[in-house]
Backbone bond lengths (Angstrom), bond angles and torsions (degrees), N, CA, C in turn:
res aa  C-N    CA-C-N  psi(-1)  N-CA   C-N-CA  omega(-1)  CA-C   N-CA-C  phi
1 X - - - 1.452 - - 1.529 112.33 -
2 X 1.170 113.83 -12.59 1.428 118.43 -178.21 1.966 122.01 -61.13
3 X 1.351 95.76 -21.16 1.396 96.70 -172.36 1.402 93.54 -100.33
4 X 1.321 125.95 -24.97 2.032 115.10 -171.54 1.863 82.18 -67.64
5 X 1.022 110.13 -58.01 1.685 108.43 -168.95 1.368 122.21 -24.01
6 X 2.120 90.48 -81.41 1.553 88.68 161.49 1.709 139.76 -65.36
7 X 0.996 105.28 16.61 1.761 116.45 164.05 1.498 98.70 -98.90
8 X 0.976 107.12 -56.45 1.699 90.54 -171.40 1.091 140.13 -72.41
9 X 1.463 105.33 -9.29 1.158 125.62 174.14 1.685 109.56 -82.37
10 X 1.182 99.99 -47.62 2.083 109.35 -172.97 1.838 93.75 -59.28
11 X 1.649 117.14 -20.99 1.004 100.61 -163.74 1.543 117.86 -102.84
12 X 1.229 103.88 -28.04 1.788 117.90 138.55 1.232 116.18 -38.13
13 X 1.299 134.43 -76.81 1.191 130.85 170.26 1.581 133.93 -23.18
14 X 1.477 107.81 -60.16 1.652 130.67 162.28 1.356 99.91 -23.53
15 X 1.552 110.08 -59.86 2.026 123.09 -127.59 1.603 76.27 -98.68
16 X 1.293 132.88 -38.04 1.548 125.52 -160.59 1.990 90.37 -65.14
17 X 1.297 102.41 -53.17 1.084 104.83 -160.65 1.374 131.18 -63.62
18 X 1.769 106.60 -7.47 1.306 133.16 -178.70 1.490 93.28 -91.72
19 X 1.527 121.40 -37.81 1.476 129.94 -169.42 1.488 115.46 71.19
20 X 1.985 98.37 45.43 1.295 95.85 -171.35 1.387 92.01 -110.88
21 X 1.111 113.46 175.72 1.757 114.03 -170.98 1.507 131.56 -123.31
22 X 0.964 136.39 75.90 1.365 139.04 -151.88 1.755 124.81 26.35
23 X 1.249 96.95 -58.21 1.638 101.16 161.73 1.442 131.33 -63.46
24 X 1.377 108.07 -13.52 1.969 112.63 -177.91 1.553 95.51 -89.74
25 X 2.238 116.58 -27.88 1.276 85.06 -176.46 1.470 96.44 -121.23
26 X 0.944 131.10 51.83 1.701 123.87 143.47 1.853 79.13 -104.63
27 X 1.278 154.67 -13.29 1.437 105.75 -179.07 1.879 115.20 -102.69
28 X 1.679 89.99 5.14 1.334 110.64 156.30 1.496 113.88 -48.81
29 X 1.388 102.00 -71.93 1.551 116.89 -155.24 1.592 110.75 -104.05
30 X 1.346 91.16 0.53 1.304 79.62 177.11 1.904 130.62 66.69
31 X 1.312 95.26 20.74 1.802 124.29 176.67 1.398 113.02 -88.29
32 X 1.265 158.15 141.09 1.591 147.37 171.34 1.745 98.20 -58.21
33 X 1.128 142.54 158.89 1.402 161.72 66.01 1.900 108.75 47.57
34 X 1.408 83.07 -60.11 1.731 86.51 172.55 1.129 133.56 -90.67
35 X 1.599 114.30 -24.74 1.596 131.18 151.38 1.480 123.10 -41.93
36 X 1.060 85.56 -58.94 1.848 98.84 174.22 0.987 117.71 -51.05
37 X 1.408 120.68 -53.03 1.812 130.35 -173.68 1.652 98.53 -72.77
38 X 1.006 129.02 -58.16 1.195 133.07 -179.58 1.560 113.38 -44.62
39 X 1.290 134.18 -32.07 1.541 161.29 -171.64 1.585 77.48 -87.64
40 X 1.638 134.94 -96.35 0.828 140.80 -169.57 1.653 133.61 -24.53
41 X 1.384 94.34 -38.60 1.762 113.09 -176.05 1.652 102.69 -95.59
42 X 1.571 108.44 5.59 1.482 111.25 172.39 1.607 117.22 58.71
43 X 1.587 98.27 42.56 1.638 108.73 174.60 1.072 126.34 -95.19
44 X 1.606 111.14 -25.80 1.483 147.52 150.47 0.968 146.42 -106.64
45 X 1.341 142.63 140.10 1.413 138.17 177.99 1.487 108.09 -96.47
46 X 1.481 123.94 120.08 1.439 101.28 -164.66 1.438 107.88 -94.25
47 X 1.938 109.49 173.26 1.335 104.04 -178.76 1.415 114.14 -82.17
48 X 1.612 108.30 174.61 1.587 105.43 -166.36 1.455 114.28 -36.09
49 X 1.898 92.59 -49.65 1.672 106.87 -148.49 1.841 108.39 -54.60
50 X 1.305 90.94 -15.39 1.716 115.63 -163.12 1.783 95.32 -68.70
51 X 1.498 71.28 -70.38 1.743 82.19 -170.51 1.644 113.63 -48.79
52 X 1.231 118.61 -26.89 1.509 111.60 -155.97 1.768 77.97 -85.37
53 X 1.494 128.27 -75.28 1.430 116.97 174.29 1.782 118.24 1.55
54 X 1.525 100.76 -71.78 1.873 111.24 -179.46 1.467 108.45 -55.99
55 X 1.161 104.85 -50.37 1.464 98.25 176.15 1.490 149.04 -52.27
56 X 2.005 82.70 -40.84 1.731 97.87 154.90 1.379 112.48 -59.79
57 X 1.501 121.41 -73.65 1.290 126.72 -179.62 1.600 125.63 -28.40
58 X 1.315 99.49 -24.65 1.487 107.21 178.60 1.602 116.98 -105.10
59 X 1.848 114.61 1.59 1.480 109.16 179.42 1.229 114.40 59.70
60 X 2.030 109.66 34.70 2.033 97.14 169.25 1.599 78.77 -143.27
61 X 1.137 102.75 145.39 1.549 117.22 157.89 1.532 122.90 -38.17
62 X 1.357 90.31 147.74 1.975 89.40 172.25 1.469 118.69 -57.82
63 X 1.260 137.42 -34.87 1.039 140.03 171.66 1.762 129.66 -73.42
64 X 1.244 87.53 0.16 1.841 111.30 179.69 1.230 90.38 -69.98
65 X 1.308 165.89 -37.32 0.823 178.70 60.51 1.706 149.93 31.75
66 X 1.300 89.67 -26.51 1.596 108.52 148.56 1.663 139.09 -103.46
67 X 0.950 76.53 -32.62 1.775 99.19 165.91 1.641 111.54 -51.36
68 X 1.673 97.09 117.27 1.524 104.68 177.82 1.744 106.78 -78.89
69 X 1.940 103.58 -56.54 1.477 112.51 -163.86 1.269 112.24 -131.95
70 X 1.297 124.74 141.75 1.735 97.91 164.75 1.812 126.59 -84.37
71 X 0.971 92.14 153.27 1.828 108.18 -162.85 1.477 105.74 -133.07
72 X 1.620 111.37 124.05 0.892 123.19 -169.55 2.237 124.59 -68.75
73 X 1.433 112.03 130.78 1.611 93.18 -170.38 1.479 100.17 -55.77
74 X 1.766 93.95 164.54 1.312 141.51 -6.85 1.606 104.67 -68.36
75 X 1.374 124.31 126.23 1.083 103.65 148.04 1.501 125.95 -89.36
76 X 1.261 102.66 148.15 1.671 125.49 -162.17 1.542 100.70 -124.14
77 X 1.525 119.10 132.81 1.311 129.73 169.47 1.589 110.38 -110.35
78 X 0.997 129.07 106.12 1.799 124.01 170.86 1.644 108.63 -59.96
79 X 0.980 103.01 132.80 1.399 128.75 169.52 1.769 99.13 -37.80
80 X 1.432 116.56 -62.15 1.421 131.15 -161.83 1.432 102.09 -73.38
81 X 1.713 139.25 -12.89 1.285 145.12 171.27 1.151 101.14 -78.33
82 X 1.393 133.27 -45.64 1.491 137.34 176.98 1.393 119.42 -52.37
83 X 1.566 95.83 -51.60 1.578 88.04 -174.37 1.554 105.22 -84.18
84 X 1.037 129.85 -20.27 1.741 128.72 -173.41 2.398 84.69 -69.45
85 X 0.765 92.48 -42.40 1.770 93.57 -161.86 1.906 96.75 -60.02
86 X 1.791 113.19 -27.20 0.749 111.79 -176.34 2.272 119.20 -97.35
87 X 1.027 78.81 -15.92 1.669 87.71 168.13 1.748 84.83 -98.99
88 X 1.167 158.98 65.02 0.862 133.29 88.68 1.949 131.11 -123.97
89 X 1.546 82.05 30.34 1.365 95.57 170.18 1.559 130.10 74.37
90 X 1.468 94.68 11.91 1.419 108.29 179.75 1.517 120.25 -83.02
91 X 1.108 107.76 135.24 1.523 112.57 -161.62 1.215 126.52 106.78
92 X 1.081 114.79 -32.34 1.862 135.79 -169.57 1.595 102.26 -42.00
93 X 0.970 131.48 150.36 1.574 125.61 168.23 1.466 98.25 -143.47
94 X 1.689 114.59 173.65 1.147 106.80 -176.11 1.527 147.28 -76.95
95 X 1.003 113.53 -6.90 2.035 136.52 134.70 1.359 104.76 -37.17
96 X 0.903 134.15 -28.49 1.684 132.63 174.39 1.636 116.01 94.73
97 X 0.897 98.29 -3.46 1.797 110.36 -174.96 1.577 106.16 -84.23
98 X 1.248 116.57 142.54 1.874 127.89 171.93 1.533 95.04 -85.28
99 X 1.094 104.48 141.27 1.461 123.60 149.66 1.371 120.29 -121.82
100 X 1.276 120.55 143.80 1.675 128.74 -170.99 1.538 114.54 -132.24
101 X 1.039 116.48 97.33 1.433 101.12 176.54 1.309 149.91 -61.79
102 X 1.116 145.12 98.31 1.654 131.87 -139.21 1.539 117.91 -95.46
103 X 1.677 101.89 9.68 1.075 92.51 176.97 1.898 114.46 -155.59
104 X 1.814 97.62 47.26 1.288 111.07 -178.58 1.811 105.80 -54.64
105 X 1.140 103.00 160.68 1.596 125.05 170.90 1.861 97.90 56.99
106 X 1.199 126.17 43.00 1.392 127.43 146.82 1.589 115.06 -129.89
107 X 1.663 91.84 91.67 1.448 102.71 -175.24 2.156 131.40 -50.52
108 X 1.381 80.12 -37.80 1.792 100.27 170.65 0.990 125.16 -50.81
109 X 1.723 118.99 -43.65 1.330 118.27 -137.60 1.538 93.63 -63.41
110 X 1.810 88.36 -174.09 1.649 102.12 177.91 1.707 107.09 -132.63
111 X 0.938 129.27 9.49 1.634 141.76 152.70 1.517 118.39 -101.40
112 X 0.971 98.45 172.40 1.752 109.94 174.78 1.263 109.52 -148.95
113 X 1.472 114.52 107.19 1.412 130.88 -173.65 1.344 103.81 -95.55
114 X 1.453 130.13 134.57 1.044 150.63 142.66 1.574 151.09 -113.26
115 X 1.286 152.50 142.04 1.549 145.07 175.47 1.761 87.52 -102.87
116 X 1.244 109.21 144.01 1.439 123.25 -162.70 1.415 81.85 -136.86
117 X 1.684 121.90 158.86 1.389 123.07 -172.69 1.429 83.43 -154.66
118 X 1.710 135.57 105.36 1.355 161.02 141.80 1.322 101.86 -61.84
119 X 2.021 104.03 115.14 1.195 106.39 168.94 1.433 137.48 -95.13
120 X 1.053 168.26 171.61 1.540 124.64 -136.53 1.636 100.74 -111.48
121 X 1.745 100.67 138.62 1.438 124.36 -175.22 1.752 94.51 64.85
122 X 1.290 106.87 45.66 1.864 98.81 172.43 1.602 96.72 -60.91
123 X 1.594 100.66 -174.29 1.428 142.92 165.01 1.413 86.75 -61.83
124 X 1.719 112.42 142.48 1.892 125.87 161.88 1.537 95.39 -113.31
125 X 1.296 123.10 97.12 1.547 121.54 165.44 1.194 96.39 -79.18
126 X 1.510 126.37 154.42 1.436 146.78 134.70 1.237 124.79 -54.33
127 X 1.167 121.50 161.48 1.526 113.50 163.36 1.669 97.77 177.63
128 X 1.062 121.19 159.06 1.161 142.96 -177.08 1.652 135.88 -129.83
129 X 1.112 132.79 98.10 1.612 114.04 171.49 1.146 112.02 -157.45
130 X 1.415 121.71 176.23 1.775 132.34 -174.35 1.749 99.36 -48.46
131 X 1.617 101.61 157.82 1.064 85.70 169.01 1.528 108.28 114.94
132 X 1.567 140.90 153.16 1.339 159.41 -143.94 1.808 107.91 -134.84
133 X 1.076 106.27 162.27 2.036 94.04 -175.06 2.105 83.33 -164.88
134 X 1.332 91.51 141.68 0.929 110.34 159.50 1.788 135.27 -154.97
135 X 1.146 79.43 114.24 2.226 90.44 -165.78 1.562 93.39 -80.47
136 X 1.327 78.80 164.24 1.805 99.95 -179.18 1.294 85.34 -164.94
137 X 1.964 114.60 109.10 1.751 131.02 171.18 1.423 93.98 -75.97
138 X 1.578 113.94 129.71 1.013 125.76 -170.83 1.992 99.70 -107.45
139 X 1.761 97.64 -48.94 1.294 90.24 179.18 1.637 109.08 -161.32
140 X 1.230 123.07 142.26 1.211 125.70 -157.97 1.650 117.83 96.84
141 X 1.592 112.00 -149.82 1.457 111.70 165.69 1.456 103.05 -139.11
142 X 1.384 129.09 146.77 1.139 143.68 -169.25 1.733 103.12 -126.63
143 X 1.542 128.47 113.01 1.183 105.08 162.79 1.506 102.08 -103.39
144 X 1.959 107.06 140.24 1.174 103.26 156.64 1.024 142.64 -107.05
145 X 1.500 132.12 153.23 1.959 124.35 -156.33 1.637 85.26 -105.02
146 X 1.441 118.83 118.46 1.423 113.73 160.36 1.520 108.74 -122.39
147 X 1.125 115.58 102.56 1.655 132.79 162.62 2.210 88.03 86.88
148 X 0.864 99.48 -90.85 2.011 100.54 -175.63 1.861 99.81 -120.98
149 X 0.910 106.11 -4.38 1.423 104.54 -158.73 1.883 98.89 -102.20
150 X 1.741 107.02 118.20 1.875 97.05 -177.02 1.685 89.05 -101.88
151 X 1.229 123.66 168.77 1.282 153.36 -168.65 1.586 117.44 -171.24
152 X 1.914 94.49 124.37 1.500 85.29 -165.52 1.691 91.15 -116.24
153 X 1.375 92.24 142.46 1.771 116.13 -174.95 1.720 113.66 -84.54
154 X 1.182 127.69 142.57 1.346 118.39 150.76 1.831 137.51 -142.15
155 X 0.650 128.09 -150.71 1.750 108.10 -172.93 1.559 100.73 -76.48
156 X 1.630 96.74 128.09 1.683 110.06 177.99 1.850 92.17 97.84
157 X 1.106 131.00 -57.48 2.061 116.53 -179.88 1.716 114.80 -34.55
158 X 0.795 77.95 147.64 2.115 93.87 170.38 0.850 111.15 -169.95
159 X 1.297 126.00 117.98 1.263 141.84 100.69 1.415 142.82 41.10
160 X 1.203 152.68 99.85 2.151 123.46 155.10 1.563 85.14 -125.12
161 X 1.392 101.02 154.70 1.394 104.03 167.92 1.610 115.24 -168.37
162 X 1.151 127.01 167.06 1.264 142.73 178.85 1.578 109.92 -66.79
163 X 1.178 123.07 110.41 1.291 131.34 165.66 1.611 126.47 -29.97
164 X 1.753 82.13 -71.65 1.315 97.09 -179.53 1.802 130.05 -63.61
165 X 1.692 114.30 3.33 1.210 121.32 -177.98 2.044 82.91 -100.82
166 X 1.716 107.39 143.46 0.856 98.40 -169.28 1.757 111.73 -106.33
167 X 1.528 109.73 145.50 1.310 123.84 -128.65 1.589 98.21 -145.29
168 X 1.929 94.33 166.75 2.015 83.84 -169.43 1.321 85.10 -165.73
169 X 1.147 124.17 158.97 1.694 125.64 151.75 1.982 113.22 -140.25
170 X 1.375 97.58 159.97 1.457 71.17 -170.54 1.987 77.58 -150.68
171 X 1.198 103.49 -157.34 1.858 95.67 -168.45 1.760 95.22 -139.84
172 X 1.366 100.35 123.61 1.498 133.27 -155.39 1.803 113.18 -93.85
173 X 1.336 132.20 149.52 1.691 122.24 154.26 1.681 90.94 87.55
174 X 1.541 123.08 19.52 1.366 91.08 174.21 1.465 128.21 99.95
175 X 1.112 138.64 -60.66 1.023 169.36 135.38 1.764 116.48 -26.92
176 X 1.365 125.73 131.31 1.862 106.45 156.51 1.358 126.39 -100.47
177 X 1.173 128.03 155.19 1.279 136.43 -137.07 1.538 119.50 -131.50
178 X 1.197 133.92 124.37 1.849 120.80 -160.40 1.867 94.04 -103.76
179 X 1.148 96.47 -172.56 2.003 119.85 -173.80 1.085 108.77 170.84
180 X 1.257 106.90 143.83 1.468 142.04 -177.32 2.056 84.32 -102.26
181 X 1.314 91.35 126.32 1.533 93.77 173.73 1.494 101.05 -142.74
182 X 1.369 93.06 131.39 2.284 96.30 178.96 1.003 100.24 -110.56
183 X 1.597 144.87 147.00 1.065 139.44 156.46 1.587 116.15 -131.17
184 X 1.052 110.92 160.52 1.463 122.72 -158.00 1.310 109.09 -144.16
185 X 1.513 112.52 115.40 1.362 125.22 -162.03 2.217 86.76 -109.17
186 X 1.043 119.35 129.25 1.572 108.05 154.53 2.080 100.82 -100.77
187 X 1.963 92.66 134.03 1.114 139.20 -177.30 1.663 103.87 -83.73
């Protein structure tokens, strides 16, 4: 529960400080009213597509928001932090998928690196926003839905694609499936 908290809270904070009010920013971002609060009251951890939406709407980067500390470059993620973060379920949101961030405590950057962990035959949410994406199937199969068109991924495929066409991946054959996903919001 520690990460719905600190999300919902950094994201309360943002919107107080804009003095916008739940309804100015779900019609910002285009999020429900009840999503938000629910994110907010730290009941949920939301999914990326979510977060990057709030984030626009609120004028802070996706990582405004995950970020515990800042840490000086290179930042480096160990393989063995990932998976310990992932046997203990951190990240998980309610789509069922892990997210990992690969590049906490670098406040600057201008991507958002992640390892994503698809559990097998998950939920394919949609989502849409500004912004560039690029997967790299690390393991398993991932099909992705971009606009009408599905495409199925497998270890070594990638991906680049348009943000703003709206898009999903989910983990295919049975099995769950990991990715390296970058995304790129322009500021």
């Amino acid at each position: 529960m520690a990460n719905e908290v600190k999300v919902g809270m950094r994201i309360k904070m943002f919107r107080d400080k804009l003095k916008m009010t739940l309804g100015e920013l779900s019609a910002k971002s285009g999020v429900s009213v009840e999503v938000i609060a629910s994110i907010e009251d730290g009941e949920v951890l939301p999914a990326l597509g979510v977060l990057t939406k709030l984030s626009r709407a609120l004028g802070q980067r996706l990582g405004t928001f995950m970020d515990d500390q800042f840490k000086p470059d290179p930042i480096v993620t160990r393989a063995a932090d990932i998976e310990a973060a992932k046997v203990a379920a951190e990240g998980k949101n309610v789509l069922g998928y892990a997210s990992h961030s690969l590049a906490l405590g670098k406040p600057d950057r201008h991507m958002d690196p992640f390892r994503i962990e698809f559990p097998a035959d998950g939920v394919d949410t949609e989502s849409s926003h500004e912004g560039e994406e690029l997967i790299i199937c690390i393991a398993g199969q991932v099909e992705l839905t971009y606009g009408c068109e599905k495409t199925i991924l497998g270890p070594g495929d990638t991906a680049y694609y348009n943000s703003v066409v709206k898009h999903g991946l989910k983990a295919v054959g049975g099995k769950p499936a990991s990715i390296y996903g970058i995304v790129f919001m322009p500021f």
